[in-house]
MIMIKE-977937 format. One record per residue (C-alpha): chain; residue number from 1; x, y, z; residue in three letters. Coordinates in pm, whole numbers, padded with zeros to 5 digits. Layout:
# residues N
<site><chaine>A</chaine><num>NUM</num><c1>X</c1><c2>Y</c2><c3>Z</c3><residu>ALA</residu></site>
...
***
This chain:
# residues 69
<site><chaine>A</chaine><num>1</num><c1>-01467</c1><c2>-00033</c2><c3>03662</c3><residu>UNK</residu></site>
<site><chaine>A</chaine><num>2</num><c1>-01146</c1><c2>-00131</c2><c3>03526</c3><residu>UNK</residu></site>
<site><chaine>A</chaine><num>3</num><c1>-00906</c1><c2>00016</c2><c3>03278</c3><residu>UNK</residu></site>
<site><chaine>A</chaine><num>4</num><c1>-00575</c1><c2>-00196</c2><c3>03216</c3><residu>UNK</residu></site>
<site><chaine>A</chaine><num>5</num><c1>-00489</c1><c2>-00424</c2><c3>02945</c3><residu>UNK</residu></site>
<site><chaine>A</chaine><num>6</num><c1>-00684</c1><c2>-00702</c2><c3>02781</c3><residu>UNK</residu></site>
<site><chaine>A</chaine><num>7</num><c1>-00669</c1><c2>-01007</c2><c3>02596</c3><residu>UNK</residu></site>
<site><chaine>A</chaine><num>8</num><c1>-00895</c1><c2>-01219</c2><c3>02415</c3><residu>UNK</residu></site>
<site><chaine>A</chaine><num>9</num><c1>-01186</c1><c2>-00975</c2><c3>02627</c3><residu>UNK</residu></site>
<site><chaine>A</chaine><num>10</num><c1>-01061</c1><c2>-01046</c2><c3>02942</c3><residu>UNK</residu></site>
<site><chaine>A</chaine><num>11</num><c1>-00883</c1><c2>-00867</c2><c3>03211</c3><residu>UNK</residu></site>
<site><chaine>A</chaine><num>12</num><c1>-00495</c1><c2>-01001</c2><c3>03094</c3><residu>UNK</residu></site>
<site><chaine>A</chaine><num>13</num><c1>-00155</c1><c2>-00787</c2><c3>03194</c3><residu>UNK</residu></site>
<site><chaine>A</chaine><num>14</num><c1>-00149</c1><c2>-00470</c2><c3>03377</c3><residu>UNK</residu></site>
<site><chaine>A</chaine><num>15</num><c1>-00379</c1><c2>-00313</c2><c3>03528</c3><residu>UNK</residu></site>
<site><chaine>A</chaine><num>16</num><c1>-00626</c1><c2>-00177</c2><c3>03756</c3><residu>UNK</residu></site>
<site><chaine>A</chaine><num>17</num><c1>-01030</c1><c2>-00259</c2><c3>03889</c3><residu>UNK</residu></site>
<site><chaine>A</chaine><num>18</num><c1>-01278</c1><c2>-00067</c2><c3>04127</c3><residu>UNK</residu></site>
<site><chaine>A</chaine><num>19</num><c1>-01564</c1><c2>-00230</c2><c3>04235</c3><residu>UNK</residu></site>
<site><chaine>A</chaine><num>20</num><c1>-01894</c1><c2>-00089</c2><c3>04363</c3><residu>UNK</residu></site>
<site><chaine>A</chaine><num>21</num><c1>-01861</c1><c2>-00297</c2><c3>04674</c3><residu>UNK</residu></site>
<site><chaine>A</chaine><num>22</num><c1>-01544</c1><c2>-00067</c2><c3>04786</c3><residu>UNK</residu></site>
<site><chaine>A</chaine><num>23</num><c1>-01260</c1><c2>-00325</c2><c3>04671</c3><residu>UNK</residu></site>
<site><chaine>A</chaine><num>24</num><c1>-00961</c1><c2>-00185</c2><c3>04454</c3><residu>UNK</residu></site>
<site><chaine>A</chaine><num>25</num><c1>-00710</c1><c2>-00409</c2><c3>04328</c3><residu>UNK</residu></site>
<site><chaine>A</chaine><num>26</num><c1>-00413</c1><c2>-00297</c2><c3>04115</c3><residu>UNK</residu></site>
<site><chaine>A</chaine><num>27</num><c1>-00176</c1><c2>-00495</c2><c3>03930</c3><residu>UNK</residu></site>
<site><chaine>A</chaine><num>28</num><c1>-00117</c1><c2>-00806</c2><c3>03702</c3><residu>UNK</residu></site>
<site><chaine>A</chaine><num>29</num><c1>-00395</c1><c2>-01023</c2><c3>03605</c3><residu>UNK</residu></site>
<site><chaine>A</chaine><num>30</num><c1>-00451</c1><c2>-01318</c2><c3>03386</c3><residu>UNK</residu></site>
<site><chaine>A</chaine><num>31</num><c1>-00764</c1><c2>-01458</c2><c3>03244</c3><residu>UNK</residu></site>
<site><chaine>A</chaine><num>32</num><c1>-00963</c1><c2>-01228</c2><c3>03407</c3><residu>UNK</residu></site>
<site><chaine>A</chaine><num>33</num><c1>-00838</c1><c2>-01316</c2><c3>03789</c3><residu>UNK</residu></site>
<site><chaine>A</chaine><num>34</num><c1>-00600</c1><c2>-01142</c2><c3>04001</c3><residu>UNK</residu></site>
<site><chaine>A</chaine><num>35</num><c1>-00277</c1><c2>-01334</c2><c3>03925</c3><residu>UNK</residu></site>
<site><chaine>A</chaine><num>36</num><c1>00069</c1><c2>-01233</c2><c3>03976</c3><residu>UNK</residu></site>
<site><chaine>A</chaine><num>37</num><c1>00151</c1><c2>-00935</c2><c3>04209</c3><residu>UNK</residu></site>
<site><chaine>A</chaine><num>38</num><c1>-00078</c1><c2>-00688</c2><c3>04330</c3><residu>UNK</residu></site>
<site><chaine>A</chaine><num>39</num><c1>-00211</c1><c2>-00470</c2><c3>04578</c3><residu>UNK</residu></site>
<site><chaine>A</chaine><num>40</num><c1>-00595</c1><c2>-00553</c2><c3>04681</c3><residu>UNK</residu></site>
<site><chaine>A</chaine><num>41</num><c1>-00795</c1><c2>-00275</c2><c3>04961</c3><residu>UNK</residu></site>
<site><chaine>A</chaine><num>42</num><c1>-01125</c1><c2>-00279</c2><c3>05149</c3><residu>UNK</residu></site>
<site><chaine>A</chaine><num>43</num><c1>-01171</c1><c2>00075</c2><c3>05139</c3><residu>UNK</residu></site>
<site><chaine>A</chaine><num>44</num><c1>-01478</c1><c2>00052</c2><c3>05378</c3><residu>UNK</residu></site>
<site><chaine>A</chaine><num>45</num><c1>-01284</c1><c2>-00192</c2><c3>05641</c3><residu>UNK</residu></site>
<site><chaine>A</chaine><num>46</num><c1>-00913</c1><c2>-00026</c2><c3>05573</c3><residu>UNK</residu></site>
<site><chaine>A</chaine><num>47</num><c1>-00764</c1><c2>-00405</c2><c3>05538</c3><residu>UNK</residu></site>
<site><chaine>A</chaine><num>48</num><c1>-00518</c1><c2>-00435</c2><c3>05251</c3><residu>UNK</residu></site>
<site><chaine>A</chaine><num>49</num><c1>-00276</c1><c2>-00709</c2><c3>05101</c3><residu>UNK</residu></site>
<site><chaine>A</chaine><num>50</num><c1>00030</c1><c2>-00632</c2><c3>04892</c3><residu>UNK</residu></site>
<site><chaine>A</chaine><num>51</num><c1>00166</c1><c2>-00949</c2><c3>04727</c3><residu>UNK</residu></site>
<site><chaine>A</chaine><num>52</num><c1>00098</c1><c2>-01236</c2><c3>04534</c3><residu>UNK</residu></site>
<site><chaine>A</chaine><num>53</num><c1>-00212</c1><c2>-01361</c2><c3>04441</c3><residu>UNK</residu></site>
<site><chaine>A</chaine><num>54</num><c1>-00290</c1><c2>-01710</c2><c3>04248</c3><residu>UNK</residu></site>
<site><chaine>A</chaine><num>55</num><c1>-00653</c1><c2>-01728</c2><c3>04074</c3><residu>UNK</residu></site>
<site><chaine>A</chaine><num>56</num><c1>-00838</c1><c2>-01436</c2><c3>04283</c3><residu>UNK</residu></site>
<site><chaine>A</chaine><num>57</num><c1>-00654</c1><c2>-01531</c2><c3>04559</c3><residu>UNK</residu></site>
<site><chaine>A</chaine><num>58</num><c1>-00353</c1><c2>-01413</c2><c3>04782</c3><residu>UNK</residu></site>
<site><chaine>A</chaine><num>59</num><c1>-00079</c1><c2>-01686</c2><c3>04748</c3><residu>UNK</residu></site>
<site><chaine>A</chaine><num>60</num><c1>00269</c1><c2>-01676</c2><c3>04884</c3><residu>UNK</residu></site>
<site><chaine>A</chaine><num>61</num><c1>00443</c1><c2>-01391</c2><c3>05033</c3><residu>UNK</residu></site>
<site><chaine>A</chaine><num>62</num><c1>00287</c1><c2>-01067</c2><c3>05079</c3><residu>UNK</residu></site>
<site><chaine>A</chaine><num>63</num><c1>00164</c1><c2>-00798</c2><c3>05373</c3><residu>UNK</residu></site>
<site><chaine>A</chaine><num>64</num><c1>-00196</c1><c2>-00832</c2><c3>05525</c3><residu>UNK</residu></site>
<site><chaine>A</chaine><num>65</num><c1>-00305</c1><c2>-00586</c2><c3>05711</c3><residu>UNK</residu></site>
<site><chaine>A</chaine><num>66</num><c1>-00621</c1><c2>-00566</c2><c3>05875</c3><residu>UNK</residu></site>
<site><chaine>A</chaine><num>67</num><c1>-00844</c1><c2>-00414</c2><c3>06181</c3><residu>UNK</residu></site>
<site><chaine>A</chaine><num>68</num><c1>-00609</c1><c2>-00529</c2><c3>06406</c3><residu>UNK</residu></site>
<site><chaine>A</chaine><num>69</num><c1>-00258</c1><c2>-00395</c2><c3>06205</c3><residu>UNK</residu></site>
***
């Protein structure tokens, strides 16, 4: 589910998704990937990352934390 801003009928700006598989993410997007800052959760393993992410993925600074802390 997501509810945040669009463009062109794609995921584009703010804004915020919830998948079925347990994974939040909340923040900027573009194009329909995670791009810009956000903060991304595995609700069912507790690991989160707050930072920057580049085309679905993390990318530059930001704060893992997993299992282990």
């Amino acid at each position: 589910m997501y509810s945040g801003q669009w463009r062109k009928d794609k995921r584009h700006g703010k804004g915020c998704s919830k998948s079925a598989a347990a994974i939040t993410y909340d923040g900027d997007w573009m194009d329909n990937n995670m791009h810009g800052y956000g903060a991304w959760e595995d609700t069912k393993t507790t690991e989160t990352y707050t930072g920057h992410f580049a085309e679905n993925l993390r990318n530059g600074s930001g704060d893992w934390k997993g299992d282990n802390g």
